[in-house]
C-alpha positions in Angstrom: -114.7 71.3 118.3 -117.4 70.4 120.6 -116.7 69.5 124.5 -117.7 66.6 126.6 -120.0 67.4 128.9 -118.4 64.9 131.0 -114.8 65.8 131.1 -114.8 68.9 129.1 -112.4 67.0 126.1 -112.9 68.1 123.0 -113.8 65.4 120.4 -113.4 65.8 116.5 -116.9 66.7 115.4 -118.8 64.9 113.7 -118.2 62.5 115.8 -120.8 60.8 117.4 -121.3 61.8 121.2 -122.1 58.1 122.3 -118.8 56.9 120.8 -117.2 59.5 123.5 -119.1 59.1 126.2 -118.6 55.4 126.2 -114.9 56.0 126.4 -114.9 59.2 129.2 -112.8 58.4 132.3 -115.7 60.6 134.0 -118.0 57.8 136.3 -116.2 55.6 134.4 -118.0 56.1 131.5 -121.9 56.1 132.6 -124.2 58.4 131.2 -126.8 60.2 133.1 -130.0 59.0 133.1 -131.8 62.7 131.7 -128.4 63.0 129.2 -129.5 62.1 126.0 -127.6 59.9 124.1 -127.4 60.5 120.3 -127.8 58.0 117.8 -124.8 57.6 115.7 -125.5 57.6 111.8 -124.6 53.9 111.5 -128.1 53.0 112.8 -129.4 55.8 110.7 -127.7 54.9 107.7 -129.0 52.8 104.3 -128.0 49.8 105.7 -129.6 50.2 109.3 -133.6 48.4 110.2 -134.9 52.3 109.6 -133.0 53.6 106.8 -133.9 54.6 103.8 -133.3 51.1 101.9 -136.2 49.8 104.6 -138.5 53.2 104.4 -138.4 52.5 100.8 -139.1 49.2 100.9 -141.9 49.5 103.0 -143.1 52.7 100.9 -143.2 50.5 97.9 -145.5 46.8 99.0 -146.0 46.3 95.1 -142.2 45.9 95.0 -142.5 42.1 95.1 -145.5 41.4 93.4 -143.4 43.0 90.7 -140.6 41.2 90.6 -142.9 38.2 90.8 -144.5 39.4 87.9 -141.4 39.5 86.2 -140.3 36.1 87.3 -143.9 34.5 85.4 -143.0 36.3 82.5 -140.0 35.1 81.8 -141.2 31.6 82.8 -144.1 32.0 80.3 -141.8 33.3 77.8 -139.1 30.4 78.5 -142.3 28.1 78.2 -143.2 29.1 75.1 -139.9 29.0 73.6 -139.6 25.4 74.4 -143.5 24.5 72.7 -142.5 26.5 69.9 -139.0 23.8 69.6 -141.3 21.0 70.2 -143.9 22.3 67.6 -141.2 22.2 65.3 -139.3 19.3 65.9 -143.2 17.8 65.5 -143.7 19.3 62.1 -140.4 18.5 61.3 -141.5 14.3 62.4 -144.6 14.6 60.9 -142.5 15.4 57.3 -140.2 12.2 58.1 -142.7 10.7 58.7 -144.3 11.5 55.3 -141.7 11.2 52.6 -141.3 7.3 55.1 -144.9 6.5 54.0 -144.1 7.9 50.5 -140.8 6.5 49.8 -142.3 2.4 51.2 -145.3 3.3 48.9 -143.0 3.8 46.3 -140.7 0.3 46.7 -144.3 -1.6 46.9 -145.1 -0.3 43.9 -141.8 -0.8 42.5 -141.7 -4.5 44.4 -145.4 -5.1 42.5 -143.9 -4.1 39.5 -140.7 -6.1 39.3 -142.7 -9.3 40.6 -145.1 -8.3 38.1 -142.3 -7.9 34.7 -141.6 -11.4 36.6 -144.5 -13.0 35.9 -145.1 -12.0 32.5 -141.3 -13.1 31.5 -142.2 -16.1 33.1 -145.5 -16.7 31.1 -144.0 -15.2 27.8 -141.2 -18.2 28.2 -143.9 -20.8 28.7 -145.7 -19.5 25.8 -142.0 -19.9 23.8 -141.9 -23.1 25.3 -145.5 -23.9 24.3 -145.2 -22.4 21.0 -142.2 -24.8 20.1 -143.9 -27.8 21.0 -146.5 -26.8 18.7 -143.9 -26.0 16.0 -142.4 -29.0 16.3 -145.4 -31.4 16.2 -146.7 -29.4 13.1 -143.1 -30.0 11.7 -143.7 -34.1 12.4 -147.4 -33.9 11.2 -146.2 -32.1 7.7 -143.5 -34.5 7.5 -146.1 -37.4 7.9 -148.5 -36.0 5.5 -145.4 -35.3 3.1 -144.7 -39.2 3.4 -148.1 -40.0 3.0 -148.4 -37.8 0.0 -145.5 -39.6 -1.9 -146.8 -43.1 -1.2 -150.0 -42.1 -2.9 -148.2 -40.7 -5.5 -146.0 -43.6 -5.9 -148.9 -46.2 -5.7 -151.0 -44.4 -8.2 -148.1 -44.3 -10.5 -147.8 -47.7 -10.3 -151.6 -48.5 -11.2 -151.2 -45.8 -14.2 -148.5 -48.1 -15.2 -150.6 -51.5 -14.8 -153.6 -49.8 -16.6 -155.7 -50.5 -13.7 -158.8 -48.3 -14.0 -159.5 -46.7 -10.4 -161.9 -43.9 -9.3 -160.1 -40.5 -8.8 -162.7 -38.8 -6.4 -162.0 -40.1 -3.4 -158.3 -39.2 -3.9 -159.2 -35.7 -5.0 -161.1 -35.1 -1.7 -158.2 -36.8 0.0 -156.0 -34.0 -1.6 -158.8 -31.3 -0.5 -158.6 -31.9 3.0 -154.6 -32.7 3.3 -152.3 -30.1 5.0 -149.2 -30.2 2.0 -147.0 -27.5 2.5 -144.4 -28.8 0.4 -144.9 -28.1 -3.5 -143.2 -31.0 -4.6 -145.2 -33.7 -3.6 -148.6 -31.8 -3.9 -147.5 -31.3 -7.6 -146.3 -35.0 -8.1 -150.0 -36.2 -6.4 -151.5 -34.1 -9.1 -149.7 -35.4 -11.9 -150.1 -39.0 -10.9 -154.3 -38.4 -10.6 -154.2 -36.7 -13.8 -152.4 -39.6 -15.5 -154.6 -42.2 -14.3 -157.7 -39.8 -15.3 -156.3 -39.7 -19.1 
């Protein structure tokens, strides 16, 4: 074991020397001026202002700009991640969007089309409704002409009866231009201008 100088203890080696010295009953514990002092390995060591952590650090500047590097990457990267969600959730919008537009094209269309089966069941009932009227005032005129037709007959069977000699063309054109659905008094008409023709 190594001796103090000092006061010739012995002190566990490695111990540092300063660590002694500062603790030697010799002139209570001053060291000489041209006694060096060694430094203990605590200043030396990985976590001291010269060790090898700070050599290294300052053997390696591009350290830093490095990790800075590093840091914009994964910004960038985190960047484009979030376009490439927004991009999507766009697209995703713009499809919404789309079948939106289709789907109110659609109901328009169907809307048009419902007001439009509207309309024409509205028109086909007033044409019903027209077509009855019609029906019904053909129904009165035939009746009239029916009426009509049996008073002629009736009043040329009486002058048959009478002997009263009448002109028949004026009645046979009368009987040209009439409307007579009904057989009955069409037939009678003829049979009462054919007995005053005989």
């Amino acid at each position: 074991m190594p001796e103090c100088a000092h006061c010739g203890e012995e002190y566990p080696a490695p111990g540092p020397y300063k660590s002694h010295v500062l603790t030697c009953a010799n002139e209570n514990g001053a060291v000489p001026a041209d006694e060096p002092i060694e430094e203990s390995d605590a200043q030396s060591g990985p976590e001291g202002a010269s060790g090898p952590r700070a050599r290294a650090s300052e053997s390696n500047p591009g350290t830093e700009a490095e990790a800075g590097g590093t840091i914009d990457q994964q910004v960038e990267r985190v960047v484009d991640d979030r376009l490439e969600t927004l991009e999507d959730d766009l697209e995703q919008l713009s499809d919404d969007i789309d079948e939106l537009e289709n789907f109110a094209t659609i109901s328009l269309g169907e809307r048009r089309l419902d007001q439009a089966e509207a309309n024409l069941s509205e028109f086909s009932q007033s044409l019903t409704e027209l077509s009855e009227r019609a029906l019904e005032q053909v129904n009165n005129l035939e009746s009239r002409l029916e009426f009509q037709t049996v008073v002629l007959a009736t009043a040329l069977d009486a002058l048959a009866d009478a002997d009263v000699d009448i002109d028949t063309e004026p009645i046979r054109a009368y009987q040209q231009e009439q409307i007579v659905t009904e057989q009955s008094p069409s037939q009678r008409l003829e049979d009462a201008i054919e007995n005053l023709e005989s």
